[in-house]
MILOLO-970975 format. One record per atom (N, C-alpha, C, O, CB): residue in one letter; x negated, y, z negated. Coordinates in steps of 0.02 Angstrom, whole numbers, plus 50000, padded with zeros to 5 digits. Atoms other than C-alpha are relative to their C-alpha. Glycine has a CB too. Example, Ala and Ser with C-alpha at 12.3 -4.5 7.8 and 13.67 -1.06 7.14 Angstrom:
// MILOLO-970975
A499554994150000/A493854977549610/A499555006050000/A499035005949967/A500505000149938/S500424994150003/S493164994749643/S500395005549963/S500145011049955/S499805002350071/
This chain:
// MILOLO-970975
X500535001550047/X536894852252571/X499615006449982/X499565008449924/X499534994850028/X500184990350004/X536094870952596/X500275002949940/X500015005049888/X500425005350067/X499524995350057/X537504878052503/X499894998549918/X499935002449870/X500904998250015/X499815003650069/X537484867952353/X499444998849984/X499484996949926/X500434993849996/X500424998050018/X535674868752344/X499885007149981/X499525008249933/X499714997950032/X500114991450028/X535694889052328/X500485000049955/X500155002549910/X500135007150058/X499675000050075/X536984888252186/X499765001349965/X499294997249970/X500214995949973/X500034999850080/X536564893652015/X500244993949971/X500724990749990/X500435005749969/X499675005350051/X536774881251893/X500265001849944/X499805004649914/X499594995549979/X499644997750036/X537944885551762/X499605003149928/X499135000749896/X500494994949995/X500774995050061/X537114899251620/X500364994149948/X500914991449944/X500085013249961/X500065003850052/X536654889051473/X500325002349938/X500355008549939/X499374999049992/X499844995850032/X537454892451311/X499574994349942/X499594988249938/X500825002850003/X500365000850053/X536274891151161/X500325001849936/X500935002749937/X499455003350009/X499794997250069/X536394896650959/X499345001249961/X498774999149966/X500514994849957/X500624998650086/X535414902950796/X500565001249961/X501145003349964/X499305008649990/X499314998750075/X536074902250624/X499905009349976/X499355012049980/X499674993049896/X500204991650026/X536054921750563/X500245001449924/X500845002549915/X500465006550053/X500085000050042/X535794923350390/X500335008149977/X499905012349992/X499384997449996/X499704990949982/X536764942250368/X500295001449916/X500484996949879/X500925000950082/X499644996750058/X537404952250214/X500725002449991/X500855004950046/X499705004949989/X499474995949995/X539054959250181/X500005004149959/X499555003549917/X500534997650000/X499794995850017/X539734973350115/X499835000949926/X499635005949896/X500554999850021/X499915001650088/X539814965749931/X498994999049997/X498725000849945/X500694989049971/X500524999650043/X537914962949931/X499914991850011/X499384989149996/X500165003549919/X499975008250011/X538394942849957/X499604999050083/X499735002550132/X501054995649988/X500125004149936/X537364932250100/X500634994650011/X501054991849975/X499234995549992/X499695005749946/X538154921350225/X499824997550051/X499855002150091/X500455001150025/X500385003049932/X537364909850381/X500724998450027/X501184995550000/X499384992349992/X499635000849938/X538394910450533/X499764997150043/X499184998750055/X500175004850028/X500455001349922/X538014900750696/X500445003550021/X501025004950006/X499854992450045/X499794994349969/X537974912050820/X499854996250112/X499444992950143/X499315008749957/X500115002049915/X538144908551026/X499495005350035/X499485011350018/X500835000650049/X500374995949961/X536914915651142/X500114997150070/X500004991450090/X499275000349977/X499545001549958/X537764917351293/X499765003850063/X499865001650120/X500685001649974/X500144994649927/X537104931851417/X499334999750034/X498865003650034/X500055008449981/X500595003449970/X535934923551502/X500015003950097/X500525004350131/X500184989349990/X500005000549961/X535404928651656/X499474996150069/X499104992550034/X500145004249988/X500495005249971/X534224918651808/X499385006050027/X499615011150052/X500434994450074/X500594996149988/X532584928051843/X499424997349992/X499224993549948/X499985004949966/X500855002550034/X530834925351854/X499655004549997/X499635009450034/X499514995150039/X500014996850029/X529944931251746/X499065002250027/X498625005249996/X500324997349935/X500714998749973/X528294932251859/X500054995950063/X499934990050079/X499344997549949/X500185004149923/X528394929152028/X499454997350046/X499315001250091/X500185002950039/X499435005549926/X528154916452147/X500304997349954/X500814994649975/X499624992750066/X499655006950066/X528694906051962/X500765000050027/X500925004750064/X500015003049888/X499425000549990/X530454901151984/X500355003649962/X500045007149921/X500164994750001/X499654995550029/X531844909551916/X500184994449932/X500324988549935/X500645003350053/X499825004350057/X532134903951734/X500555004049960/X500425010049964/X499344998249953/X499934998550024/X533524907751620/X500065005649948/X499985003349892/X499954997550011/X500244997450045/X533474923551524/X500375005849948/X500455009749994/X499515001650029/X499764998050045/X534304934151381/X499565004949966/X499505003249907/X500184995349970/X500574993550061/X533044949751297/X500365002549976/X500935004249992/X499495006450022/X499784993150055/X533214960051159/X499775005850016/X499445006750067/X499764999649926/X500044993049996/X533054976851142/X499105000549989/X498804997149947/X500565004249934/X500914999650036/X531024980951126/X499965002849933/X500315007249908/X499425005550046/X499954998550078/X530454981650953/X499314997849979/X498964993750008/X500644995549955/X500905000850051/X528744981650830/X500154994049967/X500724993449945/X499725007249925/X499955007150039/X528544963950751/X499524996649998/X499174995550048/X500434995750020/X500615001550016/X527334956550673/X500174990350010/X500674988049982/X499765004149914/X499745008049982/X527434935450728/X499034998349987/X498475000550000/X500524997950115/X500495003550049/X526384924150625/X500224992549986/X500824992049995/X499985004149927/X500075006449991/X526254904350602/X499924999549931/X499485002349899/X499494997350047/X500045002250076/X526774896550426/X499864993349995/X499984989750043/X500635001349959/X499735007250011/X526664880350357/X500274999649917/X500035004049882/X499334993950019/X499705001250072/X527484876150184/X499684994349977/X499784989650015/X500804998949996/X500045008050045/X526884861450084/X500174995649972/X500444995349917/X499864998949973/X499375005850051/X527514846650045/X500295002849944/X500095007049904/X499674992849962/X499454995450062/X528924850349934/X500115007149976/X500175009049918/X499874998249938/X500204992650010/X528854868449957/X500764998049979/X501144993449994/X499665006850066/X499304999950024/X530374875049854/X499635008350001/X499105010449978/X500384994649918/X499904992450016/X530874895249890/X500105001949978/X499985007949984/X500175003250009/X499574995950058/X531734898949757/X500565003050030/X500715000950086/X499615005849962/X499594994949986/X533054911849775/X499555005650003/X499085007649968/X500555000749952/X500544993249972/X532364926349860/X500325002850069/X500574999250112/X499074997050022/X499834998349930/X532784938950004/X499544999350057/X498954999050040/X500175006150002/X500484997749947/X531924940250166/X499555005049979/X499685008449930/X500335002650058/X500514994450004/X530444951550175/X500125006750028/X500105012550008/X499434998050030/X499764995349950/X530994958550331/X500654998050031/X500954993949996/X499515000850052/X499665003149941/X532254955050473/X499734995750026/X499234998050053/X500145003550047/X500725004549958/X531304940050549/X500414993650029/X500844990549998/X499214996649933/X499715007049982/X531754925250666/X499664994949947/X499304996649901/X499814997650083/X500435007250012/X531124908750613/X500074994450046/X500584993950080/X500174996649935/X499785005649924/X530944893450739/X499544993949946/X498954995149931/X499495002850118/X500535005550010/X530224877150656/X499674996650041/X499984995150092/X500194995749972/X500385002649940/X528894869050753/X499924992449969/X499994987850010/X499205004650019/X500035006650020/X528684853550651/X500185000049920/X500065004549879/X499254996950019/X499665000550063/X529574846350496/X500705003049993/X500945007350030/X499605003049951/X499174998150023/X531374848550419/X499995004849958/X499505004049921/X500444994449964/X499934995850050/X531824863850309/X500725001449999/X501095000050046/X499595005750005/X499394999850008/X533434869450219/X500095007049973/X499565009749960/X500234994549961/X499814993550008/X534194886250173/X500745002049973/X501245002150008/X499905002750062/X498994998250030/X535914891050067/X499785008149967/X499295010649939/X500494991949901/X499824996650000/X536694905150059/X500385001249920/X500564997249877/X500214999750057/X499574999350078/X537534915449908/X500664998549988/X500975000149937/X500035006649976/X499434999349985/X539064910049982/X500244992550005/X500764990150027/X500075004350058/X500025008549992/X538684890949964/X499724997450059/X499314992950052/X500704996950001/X500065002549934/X538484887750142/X499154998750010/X498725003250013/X500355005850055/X500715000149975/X536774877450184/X500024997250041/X500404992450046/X499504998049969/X500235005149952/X536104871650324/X499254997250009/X498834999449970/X500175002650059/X500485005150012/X534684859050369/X499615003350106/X499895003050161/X500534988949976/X500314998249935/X533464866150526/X499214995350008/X498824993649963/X499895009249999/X500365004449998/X532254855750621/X499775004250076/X500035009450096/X500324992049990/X500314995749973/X531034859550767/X500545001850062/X500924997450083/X499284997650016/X499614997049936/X531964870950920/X500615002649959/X501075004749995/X500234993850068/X499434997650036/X533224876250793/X499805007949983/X499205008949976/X500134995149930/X500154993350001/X533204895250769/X500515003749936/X501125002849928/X500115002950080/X499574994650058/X533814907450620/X499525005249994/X498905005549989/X500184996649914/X500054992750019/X533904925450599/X499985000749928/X500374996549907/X500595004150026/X499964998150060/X533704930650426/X499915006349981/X499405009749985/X499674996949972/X499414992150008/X534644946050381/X499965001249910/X500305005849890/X501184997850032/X499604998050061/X534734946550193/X499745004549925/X499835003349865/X500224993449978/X500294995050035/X533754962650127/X500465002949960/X500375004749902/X499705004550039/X499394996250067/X535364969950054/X500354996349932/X500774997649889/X500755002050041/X499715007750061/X535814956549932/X500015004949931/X499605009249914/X499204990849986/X499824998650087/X536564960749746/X500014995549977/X500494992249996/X500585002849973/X499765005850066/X536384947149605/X500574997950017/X500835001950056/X500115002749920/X499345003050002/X538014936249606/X500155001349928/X499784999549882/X500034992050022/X499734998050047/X539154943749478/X500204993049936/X500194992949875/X500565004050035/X499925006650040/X539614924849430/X500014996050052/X499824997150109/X500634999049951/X500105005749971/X539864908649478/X499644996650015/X499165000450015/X500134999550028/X500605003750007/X538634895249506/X499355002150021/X498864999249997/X500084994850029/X500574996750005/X537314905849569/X500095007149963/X499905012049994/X499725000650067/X500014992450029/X537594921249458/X499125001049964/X498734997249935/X500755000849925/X500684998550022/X536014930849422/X499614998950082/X499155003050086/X499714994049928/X500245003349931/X535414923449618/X500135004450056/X500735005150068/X500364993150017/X500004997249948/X535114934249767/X499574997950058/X499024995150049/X499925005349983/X500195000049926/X534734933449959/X500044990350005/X500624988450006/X499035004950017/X499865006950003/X534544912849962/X499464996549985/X498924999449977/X500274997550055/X500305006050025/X533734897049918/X499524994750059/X499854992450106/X500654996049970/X500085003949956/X532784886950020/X499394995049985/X499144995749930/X499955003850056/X500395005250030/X531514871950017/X499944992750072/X500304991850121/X500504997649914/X500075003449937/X530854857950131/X500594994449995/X501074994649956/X499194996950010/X499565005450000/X531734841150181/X499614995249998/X499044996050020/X500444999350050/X500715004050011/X530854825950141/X499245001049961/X499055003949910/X499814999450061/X500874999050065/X528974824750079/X499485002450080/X498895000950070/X499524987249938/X500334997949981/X528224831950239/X500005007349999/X500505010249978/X499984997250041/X500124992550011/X527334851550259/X500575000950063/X500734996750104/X499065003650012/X499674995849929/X528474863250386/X499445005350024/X499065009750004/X500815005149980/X500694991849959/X527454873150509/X500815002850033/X501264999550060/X498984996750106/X499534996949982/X528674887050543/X499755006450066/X499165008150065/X500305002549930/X500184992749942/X528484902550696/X500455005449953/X501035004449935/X500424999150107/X499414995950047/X529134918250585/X499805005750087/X499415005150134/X499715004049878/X500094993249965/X529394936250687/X500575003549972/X501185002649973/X500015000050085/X499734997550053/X529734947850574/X499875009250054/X499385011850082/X499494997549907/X499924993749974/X530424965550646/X499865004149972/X499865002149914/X500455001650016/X500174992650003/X529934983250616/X500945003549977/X501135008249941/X499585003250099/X499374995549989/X531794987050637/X500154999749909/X499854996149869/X500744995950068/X499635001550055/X532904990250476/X500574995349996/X500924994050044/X500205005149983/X499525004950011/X534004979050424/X500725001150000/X500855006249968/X499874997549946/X499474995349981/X535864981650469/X500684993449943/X500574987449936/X500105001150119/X499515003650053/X537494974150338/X500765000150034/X501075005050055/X500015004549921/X499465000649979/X538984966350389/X500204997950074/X500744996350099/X500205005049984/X500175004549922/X538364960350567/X500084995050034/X499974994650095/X499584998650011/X500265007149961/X538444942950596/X500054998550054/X500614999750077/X500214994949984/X500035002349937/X538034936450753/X499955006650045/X500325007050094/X500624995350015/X500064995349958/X537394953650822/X499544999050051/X499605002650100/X499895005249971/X500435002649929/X535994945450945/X500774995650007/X501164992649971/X499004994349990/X499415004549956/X537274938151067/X499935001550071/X500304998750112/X500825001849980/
């Protein structure tokens, strides 16, 4: 019983969608695995919890809410910036078609400072992506928006 109480319990494997650029200038959202977890605590006597860091970095983290029926338009990121919803549904497409639908504990990177117009096709004239709430309630969002520059052709580089 000893033994099998001191065990680890198997590392967790999580995700975020990552919103990233390519080469051409086009967005794309990837889910991405977050996988390198290790057990630590992060202030002892606390127990050992789960944990995964990034690299240290300047970032400015700030508390949104949108308003009923917020609609984004087409538009890039500002910066590099997570997003985490804390309450309410929101949605997000890409220049590449691909949308997805995020709700609270859901996490996305948004990558898409390099963006070029779409040469054609149903969004031609349309860069970085689209986005807008779900339903008729406000989204309160967590943004953290990096210092770093923005890097093309990445996806899924937190891992």
């Amino acid at each position: 019983m000893v033994q099998a109480a001191d065990k680890a319990p198997p590392k967790p494997l999580r995700s975020y969608q990552h919103l990233w650029t390519d080469d051409n200038g086009v967005s794309h959202i990837a889910r991405c695995p977050v996988s390198n977890f290790f057990l630590k605590s992060m202030s002892p006597p606390a127990g050992p919890q789960w944990q995964d860091p990034m690299e240290p970095q300047t970032a400015t983290v700030m508390m949104t809410v949108q308003p009923q029926h917020w609609n984004g338009a087409w538009h890039p990121d500002p910066k590099p910036q997570w997003i985490i919803p804390l309450k309410g549904r929101w949605w997000v497409r890409a220049m590449d078609g691909t949308r997805v639908e995020m709700g609270p504990g859901d996490i996305l990177f948004g990558e898409d400072q390099n963006v070029r117009p779409m040469e054609s096709g149903p969004y031609k004239g349309k860069k970085g992506h689209d986005a807008g709430n779900v339903g008729d309630d406000e989204v309160t969002l967590l943004v953290i928006q990096s210092a770093n520059p923005p890097e093309r052709n990445k996806p899924c580089r937190y891992h």
